[in-house]
C-alpha positions as CSV (number, residue, x, y, z in Angstrom):
1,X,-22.1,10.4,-89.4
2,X,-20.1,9.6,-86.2
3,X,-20.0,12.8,-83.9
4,X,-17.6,15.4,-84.7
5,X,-16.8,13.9,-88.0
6,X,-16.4,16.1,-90.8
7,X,-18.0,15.0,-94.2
8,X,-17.2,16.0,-97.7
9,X,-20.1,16.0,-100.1
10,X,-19.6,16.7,-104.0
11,X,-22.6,18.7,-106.1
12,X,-21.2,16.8,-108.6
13,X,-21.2,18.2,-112.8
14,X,-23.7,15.8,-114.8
15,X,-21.7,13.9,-117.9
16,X,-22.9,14.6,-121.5
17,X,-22.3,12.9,-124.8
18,X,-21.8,15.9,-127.6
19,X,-25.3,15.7,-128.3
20,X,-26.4,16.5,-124.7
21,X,-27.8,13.3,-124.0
22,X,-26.4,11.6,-120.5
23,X,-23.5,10.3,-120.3
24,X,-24.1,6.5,-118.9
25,X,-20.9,5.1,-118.8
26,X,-19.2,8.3,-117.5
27,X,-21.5,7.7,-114.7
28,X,-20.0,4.9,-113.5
29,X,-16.7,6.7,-113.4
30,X,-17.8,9.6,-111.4
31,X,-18.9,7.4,-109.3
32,X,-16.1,6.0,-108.2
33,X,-13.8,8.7,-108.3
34,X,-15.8,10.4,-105.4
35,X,-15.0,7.1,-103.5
36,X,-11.5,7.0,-104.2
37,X,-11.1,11.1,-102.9
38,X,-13.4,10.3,-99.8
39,X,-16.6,11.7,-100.8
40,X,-19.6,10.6,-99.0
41,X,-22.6,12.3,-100.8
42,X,-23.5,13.6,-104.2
43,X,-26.0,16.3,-104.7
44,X,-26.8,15.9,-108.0
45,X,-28.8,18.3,-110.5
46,X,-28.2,21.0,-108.9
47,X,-26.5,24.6,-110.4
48,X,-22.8,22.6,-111.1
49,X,-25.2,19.7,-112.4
50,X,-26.9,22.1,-115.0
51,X,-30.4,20.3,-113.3
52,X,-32.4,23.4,-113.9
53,X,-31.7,23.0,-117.6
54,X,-32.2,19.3,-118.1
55,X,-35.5,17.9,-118.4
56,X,-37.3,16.1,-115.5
57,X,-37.0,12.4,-117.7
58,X,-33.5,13.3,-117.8
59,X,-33.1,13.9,-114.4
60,X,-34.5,11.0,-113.4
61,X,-32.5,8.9,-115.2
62,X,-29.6,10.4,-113.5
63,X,-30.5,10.0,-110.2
64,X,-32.0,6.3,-111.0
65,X,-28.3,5.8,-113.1
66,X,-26.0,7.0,-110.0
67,X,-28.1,5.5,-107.2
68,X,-27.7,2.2,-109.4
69,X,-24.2,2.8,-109.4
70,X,-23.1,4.2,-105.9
71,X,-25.5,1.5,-104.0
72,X,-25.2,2.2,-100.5
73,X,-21.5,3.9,-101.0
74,X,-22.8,7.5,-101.6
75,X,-25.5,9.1,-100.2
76,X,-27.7,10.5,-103.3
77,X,-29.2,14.0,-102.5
78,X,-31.5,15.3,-106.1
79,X,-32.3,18.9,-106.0
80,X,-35.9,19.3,-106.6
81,X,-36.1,23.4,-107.1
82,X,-38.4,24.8,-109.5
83,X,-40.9,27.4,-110.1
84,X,-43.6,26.4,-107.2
85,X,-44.7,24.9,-104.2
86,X,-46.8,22.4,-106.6
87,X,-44.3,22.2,-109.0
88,X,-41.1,21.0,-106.3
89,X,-43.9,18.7,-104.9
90,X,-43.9,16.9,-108.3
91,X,-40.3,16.4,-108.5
92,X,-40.1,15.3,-104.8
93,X,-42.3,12.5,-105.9
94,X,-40.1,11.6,-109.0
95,X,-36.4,11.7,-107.3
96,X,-38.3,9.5,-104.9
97,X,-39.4,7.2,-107.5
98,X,-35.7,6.8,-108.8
99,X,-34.1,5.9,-105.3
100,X,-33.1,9.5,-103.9
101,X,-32.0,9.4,-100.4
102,X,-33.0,12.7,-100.4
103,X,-33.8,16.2,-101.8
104,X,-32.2,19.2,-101.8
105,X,-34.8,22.8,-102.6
106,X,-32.7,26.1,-103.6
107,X,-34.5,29.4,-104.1
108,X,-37.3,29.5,-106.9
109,X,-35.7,29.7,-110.5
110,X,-38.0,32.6,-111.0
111,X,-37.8,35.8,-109.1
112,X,-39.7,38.6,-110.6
113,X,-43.3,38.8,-108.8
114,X,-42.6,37.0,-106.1
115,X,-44.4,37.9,-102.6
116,X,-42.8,36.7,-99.3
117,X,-46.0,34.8,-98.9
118,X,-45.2,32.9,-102.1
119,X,-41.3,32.0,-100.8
120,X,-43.1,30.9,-97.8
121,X,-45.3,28.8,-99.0
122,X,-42.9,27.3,-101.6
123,X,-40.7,26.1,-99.2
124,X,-42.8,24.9,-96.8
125,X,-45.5,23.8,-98.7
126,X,-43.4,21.2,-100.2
127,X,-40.9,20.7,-97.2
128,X,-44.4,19.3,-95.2
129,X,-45.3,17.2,-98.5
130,X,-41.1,15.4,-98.3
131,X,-41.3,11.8,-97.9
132,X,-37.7,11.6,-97.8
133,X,-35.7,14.2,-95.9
134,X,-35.3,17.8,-96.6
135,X,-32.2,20.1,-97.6
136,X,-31.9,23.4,-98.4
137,X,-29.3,25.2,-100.7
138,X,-29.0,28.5,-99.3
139,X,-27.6,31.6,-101.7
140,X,-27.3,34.9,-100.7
141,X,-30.0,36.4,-102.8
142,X,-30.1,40.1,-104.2
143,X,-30.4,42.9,-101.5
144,X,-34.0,43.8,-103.0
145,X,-35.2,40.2,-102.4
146,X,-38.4,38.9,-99.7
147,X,-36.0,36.0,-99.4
148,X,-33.5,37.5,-97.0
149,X,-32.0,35.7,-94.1
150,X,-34.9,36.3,-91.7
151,X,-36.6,33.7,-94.2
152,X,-34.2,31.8,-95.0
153,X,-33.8,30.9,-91.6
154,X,-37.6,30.4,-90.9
155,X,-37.2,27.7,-93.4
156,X,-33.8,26.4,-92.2
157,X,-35.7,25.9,-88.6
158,X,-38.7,23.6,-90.0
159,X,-38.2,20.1,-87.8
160,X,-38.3,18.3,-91.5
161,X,-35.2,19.6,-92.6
162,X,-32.4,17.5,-92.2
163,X,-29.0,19.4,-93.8
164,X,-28.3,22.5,-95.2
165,X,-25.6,23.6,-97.5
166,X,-24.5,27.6,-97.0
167,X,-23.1,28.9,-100.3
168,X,-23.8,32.5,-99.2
169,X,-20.1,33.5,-98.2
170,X,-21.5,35.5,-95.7
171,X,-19.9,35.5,-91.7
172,X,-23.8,36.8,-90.9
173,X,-25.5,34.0,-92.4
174,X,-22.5,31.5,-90.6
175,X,-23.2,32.9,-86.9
176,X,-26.8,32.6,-87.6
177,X,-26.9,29.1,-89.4
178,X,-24.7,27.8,-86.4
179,X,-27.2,29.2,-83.8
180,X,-30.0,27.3,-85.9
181,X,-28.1,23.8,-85.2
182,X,-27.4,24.5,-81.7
183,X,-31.0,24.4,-81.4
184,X,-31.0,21.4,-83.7
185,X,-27.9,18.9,-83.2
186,X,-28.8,16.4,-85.3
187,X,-29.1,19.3,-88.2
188,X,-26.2,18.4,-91.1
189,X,-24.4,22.1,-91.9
190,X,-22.3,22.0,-94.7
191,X,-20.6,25.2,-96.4
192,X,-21.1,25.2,-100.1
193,X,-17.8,28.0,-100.2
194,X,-15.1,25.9,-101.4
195,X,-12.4,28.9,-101.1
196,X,-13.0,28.8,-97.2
197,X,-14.0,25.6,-95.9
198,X,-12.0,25.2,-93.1
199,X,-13.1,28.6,-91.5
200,X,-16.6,27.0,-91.6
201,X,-15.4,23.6,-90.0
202,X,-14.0,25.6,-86.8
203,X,-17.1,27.3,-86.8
204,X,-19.2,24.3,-86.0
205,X,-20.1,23.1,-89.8
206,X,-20.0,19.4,-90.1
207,X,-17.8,19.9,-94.0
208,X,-18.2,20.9,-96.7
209,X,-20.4,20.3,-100.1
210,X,-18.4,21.3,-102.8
211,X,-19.2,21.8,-106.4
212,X,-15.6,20.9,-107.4
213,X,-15.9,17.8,-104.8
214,X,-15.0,16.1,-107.7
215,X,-11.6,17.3,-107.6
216,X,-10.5,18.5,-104.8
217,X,-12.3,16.0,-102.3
218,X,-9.3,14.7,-101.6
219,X,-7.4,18.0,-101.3
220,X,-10.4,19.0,-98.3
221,X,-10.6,15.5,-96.7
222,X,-7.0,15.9,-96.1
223,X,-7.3,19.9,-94.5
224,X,-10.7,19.2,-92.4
225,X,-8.7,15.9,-91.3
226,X,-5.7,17.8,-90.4
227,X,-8.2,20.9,-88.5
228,X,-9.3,18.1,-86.4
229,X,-5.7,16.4,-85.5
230,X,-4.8,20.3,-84.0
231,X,-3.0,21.3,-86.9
232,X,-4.0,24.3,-88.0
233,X,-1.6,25.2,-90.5
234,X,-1.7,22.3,-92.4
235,X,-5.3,22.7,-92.6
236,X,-4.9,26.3,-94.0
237,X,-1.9,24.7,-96.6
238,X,-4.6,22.1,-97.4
239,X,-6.8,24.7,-98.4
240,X,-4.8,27.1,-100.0
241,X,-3.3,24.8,-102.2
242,X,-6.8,24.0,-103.1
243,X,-8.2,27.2,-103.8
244,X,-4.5,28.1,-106.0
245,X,-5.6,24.6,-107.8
246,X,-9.2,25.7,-108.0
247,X,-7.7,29.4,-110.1
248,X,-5.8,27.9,-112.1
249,X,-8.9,26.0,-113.6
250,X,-11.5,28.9,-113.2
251,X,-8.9,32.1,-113.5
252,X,-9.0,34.1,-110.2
253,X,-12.0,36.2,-111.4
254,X,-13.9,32.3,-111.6
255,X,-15.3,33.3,-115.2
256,X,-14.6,30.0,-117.0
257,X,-16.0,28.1,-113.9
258,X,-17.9,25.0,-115.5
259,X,-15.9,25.4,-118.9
260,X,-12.7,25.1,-116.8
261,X,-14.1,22.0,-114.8
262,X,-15.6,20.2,-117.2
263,X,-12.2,20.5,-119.6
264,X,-10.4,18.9,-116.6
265,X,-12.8,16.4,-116.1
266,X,-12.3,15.2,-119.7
267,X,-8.6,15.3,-119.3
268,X,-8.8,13.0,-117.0
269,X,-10.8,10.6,-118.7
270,X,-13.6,10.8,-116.4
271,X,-15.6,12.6,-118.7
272,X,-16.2,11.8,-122.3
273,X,-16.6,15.3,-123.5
274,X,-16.8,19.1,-122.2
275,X,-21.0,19.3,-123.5
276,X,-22.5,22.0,-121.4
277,X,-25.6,23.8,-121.4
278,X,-24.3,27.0,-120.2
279,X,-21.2,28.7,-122.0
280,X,-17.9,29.4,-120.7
281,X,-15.8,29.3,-123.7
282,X,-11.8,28.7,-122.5
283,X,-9.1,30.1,-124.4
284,X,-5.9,27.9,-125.3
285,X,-3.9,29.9,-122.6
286,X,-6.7,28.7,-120.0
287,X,-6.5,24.8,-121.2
288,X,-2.3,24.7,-120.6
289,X,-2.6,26.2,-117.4
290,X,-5.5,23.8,-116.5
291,X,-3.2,20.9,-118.0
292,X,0.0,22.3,-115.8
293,X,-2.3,22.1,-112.9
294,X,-3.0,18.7,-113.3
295,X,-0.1,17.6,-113.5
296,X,0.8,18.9,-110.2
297,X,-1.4,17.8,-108.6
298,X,-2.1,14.6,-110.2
299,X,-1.5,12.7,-106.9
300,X,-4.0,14.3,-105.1
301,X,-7.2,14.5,-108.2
C-alpha cells in the first residue's frame, strides 16, 4: 500500500450450488468482479461468507479455489475464529496450507463461560503461534462481555498483528483504534461500517472492508478517491448513494441482509443460486425493489 492510499477490501459472500456444496465456477467470477470495482483484498469465510457454518474441508477448498484464481491480484485474508486458542491454531495451520496471505481472528463463536483470562489467551495464544500475519475483526460485543474495548485493544497492540477491520460503529472505539496506529504506522485500519466509511477515512483509517465490497466497491473507490482529491461533498454523494443502494437491497431496518445480497448477486449472474445457511426469506416486494436498484445503478455494480 503506497502511503496515504486508501484501500477497499471486500469480506466477500461464499457461492453455493442448491445443495450447499461450493460454488467452483462462481468462484472465478467473484473473482474478477472485485478486480473490475477496484478491490484489493478478500476476507473470505468470515460472518458475510457464512465460514462459521461451513466445514473446515470446505473452507479450505475455498481459500485454496480463490487464491488459485486471484493469483497475486487479490490479497486473500481467511478468518480462522473458532471456539479456542487450540482450536484457531489448527485452522491457522490449514488456511496456511491452502495459500492464505493471511488470517483474520473475530471474537470466540461461543460466549457463555468465558473468563477474560480465556479471551486473553485465545487471542494471543494463537496470534504468537501465526506464521502468516495477523488480523483482527473487531465487533462491539454485549455490554455484559470480558471482551470490552480495554481488551480488544490489548490484542489490537500485539506487534504480530498487522490490520484490523472496526465493524463496531462506535466513535469510542475510532479515537481509540486511531491512537493504537499512531503508535503503529505500518498497522492496516480498515472500517468494516459500510454506511459511514468515509467519516472513518478522514479519521485516519486506510479504507474500508466491506461485506457488500462486492457491490459497491466501486461505489467507495470512487468516494475515498474523491475524499482525497479535497472534495468532500462528492465523497459524502459517493457514499450516500451507496448506503440508499445498500436499503434498497437490505430494507432500512437491514433484516433481509444476506437474502437481499445474495438475490442480487444471482441477478447478476455472478452467482448461480441464492443457497444460504442462514435465513433471510425476501418477499416479492423486496426482489422488484432490489431489481429497480440494479438497474440504476447498473453502471456502477
Amino acid at each position: 500500500m503506497k502511503k496515504g492510499e486508501k484501500l477497499v477490501w471486500s469480506a466477500t459472500p461464499t457461492p453455493f450450488l442448491a445443495n450447499g456444496a461450493l460454488d467452483v465456477a462462481a468462484l472465478e467470477r467473484v473473482v474478477e468482479q472485485h478486480l473490475r470495482l477496484g478491490v484489493t483484498g478478500l476476507f473470505i469465510a468470515g460472518t458475510c461468507g457464512e465460514g462459521p457454518l461451513m466445514t473446515n474441508p470446505q473452507r479450505v477448498e475455498l481459500v485454496f479455489r480463490t487464491k488459485r484464481l486471484a493469483k497475486d491480484r487479490l490479497h486473500i485474508a481467511a478468518q480462522v475464529s473458532d471456539t479456542s486458542a487450540a482450536r484457531v491454531r489448527d485452522n491457522m495451520a490449514y488456511m496456511a496450507d491452502a495459500g492464505a496471505d493471511s488470517v483474520v481472528i473475530a471474537a470466540p463463536w461461543i460466549r457463555t463461560f468465558c473468563t477474560k483470562e480465556f479471551v486473553r489467551r485465545y487471542f494471543l495464544e494463537a496470534i504468537e503461534a501465526a506464521t502468516l500475519p495477523v488480523g483482527i475483526y473487531i465487533i462491539k460485543q454485549p455490554a455484559d462481555s470480558v471482551l470490552d474495548m480495554a481488551m480488544w485493544m490489548e490484542v489490537c497492540a500485539h506487534p504480530k498483528v498487522r490490520f484490523l477491520k472496526d465493524s463496531s460503529a462506535s466513535e469510542e472505539y475510532m479515537k481509540a483504534l486511531v491512537a493504537v496506529k499512531a503508535k503503529q504506522p505500518d498497522l492496516m485500519l480498515e472500517t468494516g461500517y459500510e454506511f459511514d466509511v468515509i467519516t472513518a477515512a478522514a479519521a485516519g483509517y486506510d479504507g474500508g472492508l466491506l461485506g457488500t465490497g462486492i457491490l459497491i466497491g466501486g461505489m467507495i473507490r470512487r468516494a475515498l478517491d474523491a475524499l482525497a482529491a479535497g472534495d468532500k461533498a462528492g465523497a459524502a454523494a459517493w457514499q450516500k448513494r451507496s448506503n440508499e443502494f445498500l436499503w434498497d437491497l437490505f430494507r432500512k431496518d437491514i433484516s433481509i441482509w444476506l437474502g437481499g445480497l445474495k438475490y442480487a448477486l444471482k441477478r447478476l449472474g455472478i452467482f448461480s443460486d441464492e443457497f444460504m445457511h442462514m435465513s433471510y426469506p425476501l418477499t416479492d416486494e423486496d426482489r422488484a425493489r432490489i431489481d429497480a436498484a440494479l438497474e440504476r445503478e447498473r453502471e456502477f455494480i
